[in-house]
Structure formats: structure tokens, C-alpha cells
LUMVOMAR-23580 format. One record per residue: residue in three letters; x, y, z of N, C-alpha, C in turn. Coordinates in steps of 0.02 Angstrom, whole numbers. Layout:
N
+------+--------+---------+--------+---------+----------+--------+--------+---------+--------+
: code : n_east : n_north :   n_up : ca_east : ca_north :  ca_up : c_east : c_north :   c_up :
+------+--------+---------+--------+---------+----------+--------+--------+---------+--------+
:  ALA :      X :       Y :      Z :       X :        Y :      Z :      X :       Y :      Z :
...
+------+--------+---------+--------+---------+----------+--------+--------+---------+--------+
//
This chain:
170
+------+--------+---------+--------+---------+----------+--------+--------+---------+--------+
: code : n_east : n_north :   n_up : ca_east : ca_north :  ca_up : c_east : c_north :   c_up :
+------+--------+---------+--------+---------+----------+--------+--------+---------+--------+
:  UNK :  -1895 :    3999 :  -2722 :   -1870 :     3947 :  -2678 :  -1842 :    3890 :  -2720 :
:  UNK :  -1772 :    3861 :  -2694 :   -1744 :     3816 :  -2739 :  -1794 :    3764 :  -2747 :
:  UNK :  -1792 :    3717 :  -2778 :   -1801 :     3640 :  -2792 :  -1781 :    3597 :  -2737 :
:  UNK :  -1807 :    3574 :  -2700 :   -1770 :     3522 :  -2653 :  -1787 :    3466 :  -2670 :
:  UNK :  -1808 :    3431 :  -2712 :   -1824 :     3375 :  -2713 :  -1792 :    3332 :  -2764 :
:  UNK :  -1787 :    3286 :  -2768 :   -1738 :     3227 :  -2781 :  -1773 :    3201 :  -2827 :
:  UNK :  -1733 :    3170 :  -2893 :   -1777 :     3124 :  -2950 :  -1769 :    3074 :  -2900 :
:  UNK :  -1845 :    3029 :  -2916 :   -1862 :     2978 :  -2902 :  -1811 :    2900 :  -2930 :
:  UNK :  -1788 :    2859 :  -2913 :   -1745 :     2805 :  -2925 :  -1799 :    2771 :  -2959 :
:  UNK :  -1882 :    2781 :  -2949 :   -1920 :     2740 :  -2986 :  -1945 :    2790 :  -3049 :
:  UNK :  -1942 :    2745 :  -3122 :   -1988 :     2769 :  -3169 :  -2051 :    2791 :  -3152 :
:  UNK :  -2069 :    2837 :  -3187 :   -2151 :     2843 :  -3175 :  -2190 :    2808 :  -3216 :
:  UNK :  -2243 :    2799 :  -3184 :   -2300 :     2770 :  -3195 :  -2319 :    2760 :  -3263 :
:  UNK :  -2313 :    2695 :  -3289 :   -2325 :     2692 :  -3366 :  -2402 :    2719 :  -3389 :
:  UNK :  -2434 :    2744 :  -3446 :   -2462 :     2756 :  -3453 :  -2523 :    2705 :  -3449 :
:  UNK :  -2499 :    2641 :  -3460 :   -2549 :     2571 :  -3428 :  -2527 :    2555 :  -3366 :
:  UNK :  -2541 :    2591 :  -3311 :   -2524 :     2593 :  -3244 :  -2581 :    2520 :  -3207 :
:  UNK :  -2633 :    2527 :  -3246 :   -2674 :     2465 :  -3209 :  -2666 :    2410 :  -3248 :
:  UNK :  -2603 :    2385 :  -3282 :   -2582 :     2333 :  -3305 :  -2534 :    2280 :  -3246 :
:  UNK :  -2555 :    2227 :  -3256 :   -2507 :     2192 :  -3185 :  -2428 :    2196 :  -3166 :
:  UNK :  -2396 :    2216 :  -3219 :   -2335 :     2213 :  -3204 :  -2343 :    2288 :  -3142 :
:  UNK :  -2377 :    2348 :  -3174 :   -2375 :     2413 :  -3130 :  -2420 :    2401 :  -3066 :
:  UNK :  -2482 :    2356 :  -3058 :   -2517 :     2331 :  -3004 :  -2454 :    2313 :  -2960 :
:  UNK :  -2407 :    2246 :  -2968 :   -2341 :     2233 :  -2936 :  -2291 :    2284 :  -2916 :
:  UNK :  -2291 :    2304 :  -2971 :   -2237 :     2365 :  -2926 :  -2277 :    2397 :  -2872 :
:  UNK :  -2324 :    2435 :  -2880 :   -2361 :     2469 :  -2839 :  -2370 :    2435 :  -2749 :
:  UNK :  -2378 :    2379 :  -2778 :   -2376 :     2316 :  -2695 :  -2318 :    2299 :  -2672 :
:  UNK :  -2257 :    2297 :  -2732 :   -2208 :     2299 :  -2693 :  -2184 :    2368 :  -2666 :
:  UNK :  -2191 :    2407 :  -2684 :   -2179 :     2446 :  -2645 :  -2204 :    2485 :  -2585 :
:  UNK :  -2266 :    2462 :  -2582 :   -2294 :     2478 :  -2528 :  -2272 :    2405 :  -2475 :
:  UNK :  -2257 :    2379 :  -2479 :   -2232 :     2321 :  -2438 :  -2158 :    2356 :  -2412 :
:  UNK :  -2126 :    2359 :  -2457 :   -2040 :     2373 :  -2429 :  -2042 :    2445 :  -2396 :
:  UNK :  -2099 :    2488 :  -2432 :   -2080 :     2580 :  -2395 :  -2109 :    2548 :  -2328 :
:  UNK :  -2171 :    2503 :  -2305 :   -2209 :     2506 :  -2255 :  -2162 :    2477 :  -2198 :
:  UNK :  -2127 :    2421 :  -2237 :   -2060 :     2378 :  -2194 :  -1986 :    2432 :  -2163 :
:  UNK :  -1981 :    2457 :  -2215 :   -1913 :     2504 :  -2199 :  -1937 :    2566 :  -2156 :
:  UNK :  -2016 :    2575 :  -2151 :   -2039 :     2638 :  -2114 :  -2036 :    2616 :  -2044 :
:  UNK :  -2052 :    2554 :  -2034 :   -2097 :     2524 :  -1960 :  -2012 :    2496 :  -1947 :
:  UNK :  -1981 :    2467 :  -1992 :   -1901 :     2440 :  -1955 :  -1867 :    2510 :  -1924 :
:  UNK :  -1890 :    2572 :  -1925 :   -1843 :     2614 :  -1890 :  -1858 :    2621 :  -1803 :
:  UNK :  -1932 :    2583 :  -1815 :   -1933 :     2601 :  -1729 :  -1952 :    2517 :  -1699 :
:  UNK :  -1926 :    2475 :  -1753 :   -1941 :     2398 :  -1720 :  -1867 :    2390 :  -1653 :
:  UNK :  -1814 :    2419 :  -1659 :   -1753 :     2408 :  -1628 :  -1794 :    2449 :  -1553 :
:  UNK :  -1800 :    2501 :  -1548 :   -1831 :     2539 :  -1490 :  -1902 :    2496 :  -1458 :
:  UNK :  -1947 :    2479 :  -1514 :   -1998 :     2434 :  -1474 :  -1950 :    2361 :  -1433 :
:  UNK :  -1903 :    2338 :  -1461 :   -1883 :     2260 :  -1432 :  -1837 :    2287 :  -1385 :
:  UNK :  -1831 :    2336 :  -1353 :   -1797 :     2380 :  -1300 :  -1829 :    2352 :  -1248 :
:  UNK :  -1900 :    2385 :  -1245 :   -1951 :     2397 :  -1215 :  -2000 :    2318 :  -1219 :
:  UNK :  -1969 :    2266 :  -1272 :   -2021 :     2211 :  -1260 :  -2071 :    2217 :  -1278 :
:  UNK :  -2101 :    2280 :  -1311 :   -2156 :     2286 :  -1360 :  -2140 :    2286 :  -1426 :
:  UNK :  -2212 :    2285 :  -1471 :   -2202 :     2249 :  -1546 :  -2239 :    2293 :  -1583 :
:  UNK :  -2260 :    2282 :  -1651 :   -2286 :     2326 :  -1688 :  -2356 :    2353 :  -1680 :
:  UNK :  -2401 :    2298 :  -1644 :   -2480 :     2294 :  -1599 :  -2466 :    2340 :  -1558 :
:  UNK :  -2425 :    2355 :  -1515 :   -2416 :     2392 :  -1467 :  -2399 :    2460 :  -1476 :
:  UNK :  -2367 :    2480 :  -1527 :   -2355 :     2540 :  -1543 :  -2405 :    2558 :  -1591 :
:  UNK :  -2448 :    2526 :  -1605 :   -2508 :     2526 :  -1637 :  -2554 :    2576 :  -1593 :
:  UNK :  -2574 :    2545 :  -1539 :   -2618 :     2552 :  -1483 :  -2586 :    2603 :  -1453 :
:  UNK :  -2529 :    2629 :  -1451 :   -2509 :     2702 :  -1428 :  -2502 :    2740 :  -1477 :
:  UNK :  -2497 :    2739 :  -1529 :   -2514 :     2798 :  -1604 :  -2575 :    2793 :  -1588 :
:  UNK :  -2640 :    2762 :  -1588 :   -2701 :     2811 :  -1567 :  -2721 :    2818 :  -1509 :
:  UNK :  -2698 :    2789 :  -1470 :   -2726 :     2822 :  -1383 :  -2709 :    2880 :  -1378 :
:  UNK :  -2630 :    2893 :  -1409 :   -2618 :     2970 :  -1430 :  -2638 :    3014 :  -1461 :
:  UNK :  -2679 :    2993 :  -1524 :   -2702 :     3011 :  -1553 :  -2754 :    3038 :  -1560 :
:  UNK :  -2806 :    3017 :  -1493 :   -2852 :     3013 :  -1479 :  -2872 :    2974 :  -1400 :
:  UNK :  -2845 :    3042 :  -1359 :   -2858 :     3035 :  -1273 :  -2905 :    3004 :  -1252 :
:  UNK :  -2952 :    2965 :  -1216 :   -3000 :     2937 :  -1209 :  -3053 :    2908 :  -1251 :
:  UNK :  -3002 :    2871 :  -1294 :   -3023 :     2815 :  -1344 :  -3068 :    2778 :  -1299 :
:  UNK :  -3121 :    2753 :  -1325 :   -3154 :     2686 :  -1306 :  -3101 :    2620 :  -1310 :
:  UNK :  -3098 :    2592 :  -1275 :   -3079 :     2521 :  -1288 :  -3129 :    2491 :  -1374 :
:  UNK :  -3182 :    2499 :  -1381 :   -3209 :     2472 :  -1433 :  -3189 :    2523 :  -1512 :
:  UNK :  -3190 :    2578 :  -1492 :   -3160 :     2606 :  -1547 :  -3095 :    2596 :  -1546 :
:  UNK :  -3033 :    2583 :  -1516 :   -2986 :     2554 :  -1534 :  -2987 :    2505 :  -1568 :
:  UNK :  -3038 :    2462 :  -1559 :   -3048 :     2379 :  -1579 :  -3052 :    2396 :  -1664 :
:  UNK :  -3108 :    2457 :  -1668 :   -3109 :     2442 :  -1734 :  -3051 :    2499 :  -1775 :
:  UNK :  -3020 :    2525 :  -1750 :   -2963 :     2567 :  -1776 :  -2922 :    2508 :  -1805 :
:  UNK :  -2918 :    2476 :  -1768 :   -2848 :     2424 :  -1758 :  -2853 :    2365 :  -1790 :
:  UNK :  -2955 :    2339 :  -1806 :   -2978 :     2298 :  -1849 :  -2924 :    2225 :  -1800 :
:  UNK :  -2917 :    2196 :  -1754 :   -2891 :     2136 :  -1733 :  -2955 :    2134 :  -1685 :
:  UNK :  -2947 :    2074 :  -1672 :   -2983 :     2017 :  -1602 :  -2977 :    2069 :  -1546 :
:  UNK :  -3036 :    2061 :  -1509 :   -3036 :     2072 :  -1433 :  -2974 :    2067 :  -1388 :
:  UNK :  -2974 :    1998 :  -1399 :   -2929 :     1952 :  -1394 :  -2875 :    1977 :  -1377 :
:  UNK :  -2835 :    1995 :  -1441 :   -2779 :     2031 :  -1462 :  -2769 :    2076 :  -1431 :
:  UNK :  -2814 :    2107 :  -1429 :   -2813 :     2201 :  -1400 :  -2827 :    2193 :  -1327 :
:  UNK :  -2843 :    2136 :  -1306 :   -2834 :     2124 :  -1196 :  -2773 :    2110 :  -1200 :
:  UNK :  -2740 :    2078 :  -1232 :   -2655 :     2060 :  -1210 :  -2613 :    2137 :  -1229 :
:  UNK :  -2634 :    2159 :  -1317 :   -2590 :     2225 :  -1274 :  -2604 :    2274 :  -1232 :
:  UNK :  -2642 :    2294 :  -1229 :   -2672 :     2316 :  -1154 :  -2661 :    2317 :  -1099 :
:  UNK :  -2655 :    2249 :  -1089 :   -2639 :     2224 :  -1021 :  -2565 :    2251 :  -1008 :
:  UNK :  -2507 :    2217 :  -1077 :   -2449 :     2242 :  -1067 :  -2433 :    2293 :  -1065 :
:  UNK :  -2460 :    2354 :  -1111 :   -2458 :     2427 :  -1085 :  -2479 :    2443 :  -1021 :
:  UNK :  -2532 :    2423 :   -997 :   -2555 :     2443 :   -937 :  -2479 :    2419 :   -893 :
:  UNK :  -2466 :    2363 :   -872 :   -2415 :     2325 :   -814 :  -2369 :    2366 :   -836 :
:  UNK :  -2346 :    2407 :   -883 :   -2272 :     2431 :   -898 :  -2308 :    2507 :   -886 :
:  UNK :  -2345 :    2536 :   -851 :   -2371 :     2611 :   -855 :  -2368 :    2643 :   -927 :
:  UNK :  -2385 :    2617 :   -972 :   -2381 :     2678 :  -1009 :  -2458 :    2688 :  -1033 :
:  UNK :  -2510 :    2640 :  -1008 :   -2587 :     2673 :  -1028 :  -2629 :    2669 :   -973 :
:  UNK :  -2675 :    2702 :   -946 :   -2708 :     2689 :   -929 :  -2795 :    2699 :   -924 :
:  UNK :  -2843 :    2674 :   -882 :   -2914 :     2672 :   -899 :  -2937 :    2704 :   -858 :
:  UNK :  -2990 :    2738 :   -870 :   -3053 :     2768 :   -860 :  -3102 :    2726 :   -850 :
:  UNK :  -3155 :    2742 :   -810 :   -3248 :     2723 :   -840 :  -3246 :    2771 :   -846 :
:  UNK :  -3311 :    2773 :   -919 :   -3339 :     2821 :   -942 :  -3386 :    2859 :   -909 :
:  UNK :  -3380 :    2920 :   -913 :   -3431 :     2971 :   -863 :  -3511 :    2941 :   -875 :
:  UNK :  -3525 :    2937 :   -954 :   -3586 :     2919 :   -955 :  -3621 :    2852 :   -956 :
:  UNK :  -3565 :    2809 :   -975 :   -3589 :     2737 :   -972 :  -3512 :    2689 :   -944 :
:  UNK :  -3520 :    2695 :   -867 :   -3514 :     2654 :   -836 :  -3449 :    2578 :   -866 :
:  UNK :  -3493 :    2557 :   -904 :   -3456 :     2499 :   -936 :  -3380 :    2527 :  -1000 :
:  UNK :  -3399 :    2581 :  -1008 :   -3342 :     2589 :  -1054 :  -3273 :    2613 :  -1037 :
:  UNK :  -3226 :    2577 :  -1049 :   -3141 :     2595 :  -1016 :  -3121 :    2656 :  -1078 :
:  UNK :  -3106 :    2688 :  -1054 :   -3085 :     2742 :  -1084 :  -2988 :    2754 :  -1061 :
:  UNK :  -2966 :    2747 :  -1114 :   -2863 :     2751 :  -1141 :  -2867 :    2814 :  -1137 :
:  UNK :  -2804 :    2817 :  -1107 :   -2762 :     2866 :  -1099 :  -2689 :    2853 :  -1110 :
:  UNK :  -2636 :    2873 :  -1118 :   -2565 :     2867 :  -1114 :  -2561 :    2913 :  -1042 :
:  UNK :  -2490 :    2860 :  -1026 :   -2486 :     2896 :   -943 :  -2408 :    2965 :   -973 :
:  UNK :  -2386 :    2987 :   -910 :   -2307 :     3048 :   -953 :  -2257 :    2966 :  -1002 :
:  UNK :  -2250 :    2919 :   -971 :   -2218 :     2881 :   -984 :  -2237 :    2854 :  -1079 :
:  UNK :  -2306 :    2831 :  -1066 :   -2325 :     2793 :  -1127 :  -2335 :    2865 :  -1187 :
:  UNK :  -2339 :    2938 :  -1193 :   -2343 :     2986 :  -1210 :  -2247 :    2993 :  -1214 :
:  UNK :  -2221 :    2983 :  -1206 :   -2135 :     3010 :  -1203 :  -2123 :    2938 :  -1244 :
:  UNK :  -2145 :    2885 :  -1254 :   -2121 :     2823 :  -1299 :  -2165 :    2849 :  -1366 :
:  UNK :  -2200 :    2848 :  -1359 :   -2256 :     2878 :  -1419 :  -2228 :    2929 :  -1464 :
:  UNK :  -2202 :    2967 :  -1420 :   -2193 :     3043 :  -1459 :  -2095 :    3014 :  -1500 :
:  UNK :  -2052 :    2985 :  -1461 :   -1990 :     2955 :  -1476 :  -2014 :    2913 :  -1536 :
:  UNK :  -2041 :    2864 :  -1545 :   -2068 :     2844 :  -1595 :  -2076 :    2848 :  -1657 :
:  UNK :  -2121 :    2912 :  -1633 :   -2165 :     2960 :  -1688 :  -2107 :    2984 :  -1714 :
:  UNK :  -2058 :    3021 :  -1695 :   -1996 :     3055 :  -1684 :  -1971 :    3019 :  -1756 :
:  UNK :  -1965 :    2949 :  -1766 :   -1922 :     2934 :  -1792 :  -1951 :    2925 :  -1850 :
:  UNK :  -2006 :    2898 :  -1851 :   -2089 :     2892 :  -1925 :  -2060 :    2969 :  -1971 :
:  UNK :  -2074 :    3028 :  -1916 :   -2064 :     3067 :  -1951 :  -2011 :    3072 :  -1974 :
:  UNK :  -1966 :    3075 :  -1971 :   -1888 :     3090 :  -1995 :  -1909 :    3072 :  -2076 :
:  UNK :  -1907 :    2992 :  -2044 :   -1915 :     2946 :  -2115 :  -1949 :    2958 :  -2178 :
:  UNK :  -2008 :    2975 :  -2139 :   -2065 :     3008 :  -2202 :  -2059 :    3058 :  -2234 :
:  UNK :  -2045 :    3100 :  -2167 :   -2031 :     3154 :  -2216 :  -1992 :    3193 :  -2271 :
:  UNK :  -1921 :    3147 :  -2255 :   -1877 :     3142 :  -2290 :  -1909 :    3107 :  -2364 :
:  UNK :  -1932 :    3054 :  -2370 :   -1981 :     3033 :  -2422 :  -2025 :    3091 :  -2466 :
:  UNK :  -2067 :    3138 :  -2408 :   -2097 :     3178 :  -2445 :  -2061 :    3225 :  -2485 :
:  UNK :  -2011 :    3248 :  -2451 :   -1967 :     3308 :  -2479 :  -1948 :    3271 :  -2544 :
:  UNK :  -1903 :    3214 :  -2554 :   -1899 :     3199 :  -2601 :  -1966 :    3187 :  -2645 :
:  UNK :  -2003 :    3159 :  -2652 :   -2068 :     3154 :  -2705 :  -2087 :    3225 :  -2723 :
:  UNK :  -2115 :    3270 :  -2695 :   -2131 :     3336 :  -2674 :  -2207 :    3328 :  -2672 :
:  UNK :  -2222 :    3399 :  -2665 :   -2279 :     3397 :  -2637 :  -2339 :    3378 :  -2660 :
:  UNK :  -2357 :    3378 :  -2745 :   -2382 :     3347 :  -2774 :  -2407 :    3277 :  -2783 :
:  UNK :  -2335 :    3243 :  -2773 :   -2321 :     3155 :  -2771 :  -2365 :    3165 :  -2711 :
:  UNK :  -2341 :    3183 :  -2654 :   -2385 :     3166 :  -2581 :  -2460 :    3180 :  -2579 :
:  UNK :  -2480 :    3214 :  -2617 :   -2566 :     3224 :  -2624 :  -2575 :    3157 :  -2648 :
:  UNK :  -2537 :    3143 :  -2723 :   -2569 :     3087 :  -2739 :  -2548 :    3034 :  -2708 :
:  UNK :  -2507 :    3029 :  -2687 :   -2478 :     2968 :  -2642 :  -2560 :    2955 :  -2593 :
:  UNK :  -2565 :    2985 :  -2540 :   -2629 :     2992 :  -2493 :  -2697 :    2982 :  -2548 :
:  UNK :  -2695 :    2987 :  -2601 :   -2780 :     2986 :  -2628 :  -2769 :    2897 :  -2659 :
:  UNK :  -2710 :    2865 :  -2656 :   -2682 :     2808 :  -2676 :  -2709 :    2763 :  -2629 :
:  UNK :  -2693 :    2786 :  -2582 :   -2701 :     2765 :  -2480 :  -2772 :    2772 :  -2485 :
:  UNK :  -2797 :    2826 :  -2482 :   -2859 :     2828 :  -2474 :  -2905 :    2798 :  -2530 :
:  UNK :  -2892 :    2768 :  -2578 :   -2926 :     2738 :  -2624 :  -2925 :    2660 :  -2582 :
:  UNK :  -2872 :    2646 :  -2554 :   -2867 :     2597 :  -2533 :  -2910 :    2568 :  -2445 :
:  UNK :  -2939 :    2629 :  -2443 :   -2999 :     2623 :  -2368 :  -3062 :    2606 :  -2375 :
:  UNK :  -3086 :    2541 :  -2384 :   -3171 :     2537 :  -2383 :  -3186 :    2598 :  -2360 :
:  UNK :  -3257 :    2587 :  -2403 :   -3310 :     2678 :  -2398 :  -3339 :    2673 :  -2316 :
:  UNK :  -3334 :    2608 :  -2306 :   -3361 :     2575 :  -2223 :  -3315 :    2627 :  -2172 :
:  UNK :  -3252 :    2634 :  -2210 :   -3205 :     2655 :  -2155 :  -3172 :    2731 :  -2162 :
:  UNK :  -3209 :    2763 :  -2221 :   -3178 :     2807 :  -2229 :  -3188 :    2898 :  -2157 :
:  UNK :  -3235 :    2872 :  -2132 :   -3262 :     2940 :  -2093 :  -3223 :    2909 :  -2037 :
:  UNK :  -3208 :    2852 :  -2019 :   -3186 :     2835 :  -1965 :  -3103 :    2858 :  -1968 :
:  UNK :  -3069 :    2861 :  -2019 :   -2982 :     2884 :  -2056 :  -3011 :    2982 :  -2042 :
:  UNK :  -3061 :    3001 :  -2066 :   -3045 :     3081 :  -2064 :  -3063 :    3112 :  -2011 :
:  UNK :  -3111 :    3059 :  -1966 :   -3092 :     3084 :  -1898 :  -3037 :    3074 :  -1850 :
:  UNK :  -2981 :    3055 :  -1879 :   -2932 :     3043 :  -1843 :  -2873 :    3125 :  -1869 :
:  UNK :  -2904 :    3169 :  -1917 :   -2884 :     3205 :  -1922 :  -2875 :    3280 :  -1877 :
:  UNK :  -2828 :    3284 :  -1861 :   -2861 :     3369 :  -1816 :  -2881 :    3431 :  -1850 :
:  UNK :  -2853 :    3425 :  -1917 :   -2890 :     3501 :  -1938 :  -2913 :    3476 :  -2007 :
:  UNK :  -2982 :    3462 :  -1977 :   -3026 :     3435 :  -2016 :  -3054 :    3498 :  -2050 :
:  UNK :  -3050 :    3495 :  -2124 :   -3057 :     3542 :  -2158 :  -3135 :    3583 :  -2155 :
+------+--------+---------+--------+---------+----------+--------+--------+---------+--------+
//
């Protein structure tokens, strides 16, 4: 199988990679890939009058059908607060809606309605393009370590809470 993948425009990693000049690069670039990833579907959210919180809260309601309202809270790591206003606005625009929980009463349980599931997936639609195009170029290697980079970067607090968001949990 040919080669598909593209030299990188960035040098690699000096061999004093945990020296600050390579610390900086490393942040800047996770700043501009994270900016140029999320600017492909900021034009489609200000369509719709939703924002980056909001497409937040539908990447895991999707992600995960009858989320707790409180496990969203801590997926999402913001205020209560925060997470009643988007809520609310997903809810008034149909694209989520709540449950009580079969076993306890008090807990609202998310859903995406066909509507908030068809913005989600358009979305997603476009994340992927982006990324993946990214991966192909790095190849497959870069992307292991890319993710153990990421995942170095998850308190140990939070790490079971990231691999259960996985579906084929090894």
C-alpha cells in the first residue's frame, strides 16, 4: 500500500523536547489545531444561534443517550449554572430532551430529539473531515502518540471517566 501521508511542515521534536522553547510550540499548537478544528463548525453553530457550550452538550448527549444531567456537569467541568442556560436553549429549539430517571425520580436524563441528532451528526460531519485529514497526514503512528500526549494531559481523577466515553472499550 502506497504512502499517503504528507511530511509534516513542523520539525520534529528536538531531542530536548521538555525544554521551553518545545513546551511553547507544543501549546501553540494545540491552541491553533484546537481553533482551526472548532472554527469549521462555529459558522453552522451561529446559524442556529448556538455556540461552542452547546455543541458541547450535544457531542455527549450523543455520545451517550441518557446522560444524567450531573454527569454532563462533570464531562463538561462548567457551573450548574452554565449547563441550565444551555439546556434550556437546546431544549426551546427541540433538539434535547428529558427524562426522569426510572430509578431515582430526581434525575433528568438527555436525550437528543431526530432534530438535535441530525445537527450533531452535520457537525460531527465536519470535525471529521478535518481530523482526519490531519491524521492521514501525520500517520498512524503520530496519532497513537498524538492521543497518549492528550491523555497525559487528563488528571488520573478523570481518566476512567474519558475511557468510558469509549465504545469499544478494549
Amino acid at each position: 500500500m502506497a504512502d499517503i501521508s504528507r511530511p509534516s511542515t513542523s520539525p520534529g521534536a528536538s531531542p530536548l523536547f521538555l525544554r521551553e522553547d518545545e513546551i511553547r510550540r507544543g501549546v501553540e499548537l494545540l491552541y491553533f489545531g484546537y481553533t482551526r478544528l472548532t472554527n469549521a463548525i462555529d459558522q453552522e453553530l451561529a446559524k442556529q444561534g448556538l455556540g461552542r457550550a452547546h455543541h458541547r452538550a450535544l457531542y455527549f448527549i450523543a455520545r451517550q443517550p441518557d446522560l444524567t444531567v450531573g454527569e454532563l456537569l462533570r464531562l463538561l467541568a462548567i457551573t450548574k449554572q452554565s449547563l441550565g442556560r444551555v439546556l434550556k436553549e437546546l431544549h426551546d429549539r427541540g433538539l434535547v430532551v428529558t427524562k426522569t430517571g426510572a430509578l431515582d425520580r430526581r434525575q433528568k436524563l438527555l436525550r437528543l430529539t431526530d432534530a438535535g441528532a441530525a445537527l450533531e451528526a452535520e457537525l460531527f460531519a465536519q470535525l471529521r473531515a478535518r481530523l482526519s485529514a490531519a491524521y492521514v497526514t501525520a500517520g498512524q503512528e503520530s496519532v497513537t502518540g498524538f492521543w497518549h500526549v492528550l491523555e497525559g494531559l487528563v488528571p488520573e481523577s478523570d481518566r476512567q471517566m474519558v475511557f468510558d466515553l469509549r465504545k469499544d472499550k478494549d
